[in-house]
C-alpha positions as CSV (number, residue, x, y, z in Angstrom):
1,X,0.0,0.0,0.0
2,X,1.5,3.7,-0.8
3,X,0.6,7.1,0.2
4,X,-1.6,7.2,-3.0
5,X,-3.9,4.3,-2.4
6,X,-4.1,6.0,1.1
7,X,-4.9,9.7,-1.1
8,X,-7.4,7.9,-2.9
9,X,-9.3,6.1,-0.3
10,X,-9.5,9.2,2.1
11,X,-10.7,11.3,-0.5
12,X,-13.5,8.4,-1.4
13,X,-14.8,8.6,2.3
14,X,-15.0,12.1,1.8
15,X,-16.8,12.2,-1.2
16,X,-18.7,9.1,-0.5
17,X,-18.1,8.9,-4.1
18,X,-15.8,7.1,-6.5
19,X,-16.6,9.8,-9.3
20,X,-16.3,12.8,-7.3
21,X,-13.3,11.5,-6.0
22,X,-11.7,10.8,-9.4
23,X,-12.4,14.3,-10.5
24,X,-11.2,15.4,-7.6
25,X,-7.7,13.7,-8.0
26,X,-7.7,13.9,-11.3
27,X,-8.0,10.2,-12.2
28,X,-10.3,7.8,-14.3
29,X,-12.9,6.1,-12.2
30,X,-11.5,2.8,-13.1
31,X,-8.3,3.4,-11.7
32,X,-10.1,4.8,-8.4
33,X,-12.2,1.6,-8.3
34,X,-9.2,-0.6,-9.1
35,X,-7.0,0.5,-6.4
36,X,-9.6,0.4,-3.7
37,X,-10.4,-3.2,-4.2
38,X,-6.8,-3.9,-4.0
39,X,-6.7,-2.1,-0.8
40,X,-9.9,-4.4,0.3
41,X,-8.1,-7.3,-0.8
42,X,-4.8,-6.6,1.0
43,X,-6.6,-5.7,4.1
44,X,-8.8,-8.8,4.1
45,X,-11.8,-6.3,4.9
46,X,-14.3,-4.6,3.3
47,X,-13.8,-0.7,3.7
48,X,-16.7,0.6,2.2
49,X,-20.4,-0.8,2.2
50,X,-21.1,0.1,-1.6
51,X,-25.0,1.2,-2.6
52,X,-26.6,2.4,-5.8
53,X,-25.2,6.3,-6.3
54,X,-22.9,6.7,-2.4
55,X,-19.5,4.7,-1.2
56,X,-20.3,4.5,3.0
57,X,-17.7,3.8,5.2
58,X,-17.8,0.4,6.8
59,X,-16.8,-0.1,10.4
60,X,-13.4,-1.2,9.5
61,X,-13.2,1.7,6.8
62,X,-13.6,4.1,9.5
63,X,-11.2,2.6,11.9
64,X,-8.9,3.0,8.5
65,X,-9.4,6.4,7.8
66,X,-8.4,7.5,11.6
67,X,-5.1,5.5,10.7
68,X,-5.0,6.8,7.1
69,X,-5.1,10.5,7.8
70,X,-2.7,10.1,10.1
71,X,-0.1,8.1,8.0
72,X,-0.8,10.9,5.5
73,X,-0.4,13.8,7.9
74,X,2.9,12.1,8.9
75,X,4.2,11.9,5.5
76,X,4.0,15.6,4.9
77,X,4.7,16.8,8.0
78,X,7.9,14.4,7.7
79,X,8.5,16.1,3.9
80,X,7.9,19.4,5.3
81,X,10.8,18.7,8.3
82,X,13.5,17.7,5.5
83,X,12.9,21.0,3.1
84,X,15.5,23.7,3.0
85,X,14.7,26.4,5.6
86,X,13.9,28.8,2.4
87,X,11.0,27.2,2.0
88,X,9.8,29.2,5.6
89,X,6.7,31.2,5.5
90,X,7.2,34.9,6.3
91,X,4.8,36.0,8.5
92,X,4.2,39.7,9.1
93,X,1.1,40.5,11.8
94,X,0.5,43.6,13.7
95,X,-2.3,42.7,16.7
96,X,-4.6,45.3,17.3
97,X,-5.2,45.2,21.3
98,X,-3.6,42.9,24.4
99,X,-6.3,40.6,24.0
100,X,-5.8,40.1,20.6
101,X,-1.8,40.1,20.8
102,X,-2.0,37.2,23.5
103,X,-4.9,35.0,21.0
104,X,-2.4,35.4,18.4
105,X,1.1,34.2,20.6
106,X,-1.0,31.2,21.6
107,X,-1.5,30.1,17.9
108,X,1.8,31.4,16.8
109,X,3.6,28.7,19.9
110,X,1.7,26.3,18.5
111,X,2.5,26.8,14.8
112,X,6.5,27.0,15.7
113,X,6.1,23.7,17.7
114,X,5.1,21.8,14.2
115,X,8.9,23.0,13.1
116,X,10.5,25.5,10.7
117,X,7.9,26.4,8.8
118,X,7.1,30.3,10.1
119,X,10.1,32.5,10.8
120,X,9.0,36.5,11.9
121,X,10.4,39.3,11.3
């Protein structure tokens, strides 16, 4: 399984959709189909209980996607770790009041903890 069978299926569950999803991705239906039967067949488990015009989650299919976003989230934030410190966001904010000053450190501690991503200035 790769990080684009993982792409696919989480963007199926979203959709609840195998067309919307291929549009979405920019794939043929047939490929989206084709991949999450191999998925299904891999895993030993049905992930998606499939009706006329809707792809639903199954119970194992949403036990998958808690571990899928996550893999997924993971990857990038691993990618994002690796990249040249150029690629840093510059962020520029002025806060209007106290209030509004401390709202905005909280978020911006928590934005430094994910890693290099924002410098100031």
């Amino acid at each position: 399984m790769d990080f684009l069978s993982l792409t696919v299926f989480c963007a199926v569950a979203r959709e609840q959709s195998v067309t919307r999803a291929a549009a979405l991705l920019g794939r043929a239906p047939s490929n989206i189909t084709t991949r999450l039967r191999q998925m299904e067949a891999e895993l030993g488990v049905p992930l998606f209980e499939r009706q006329t015009k809707r792809m639903l989650l199954s119970a194992q299919g949403r036990i998958y996607l808690e571990y899928a976003q996550r893999m997924l989230t993971l990857a990038e934030d691993a990618k994002m770790a690796v990249q040249p410190a150029h690629t840093a966001t510059t962020l520029r904010w002025v806060p209007w009041s106290a209030r509004w000053q401390a709202a905005c450190l909280c978020h911006w501690r928590g934005l430094r903890r994910r890693g290099p991503l924002f410098r100031s200035v």
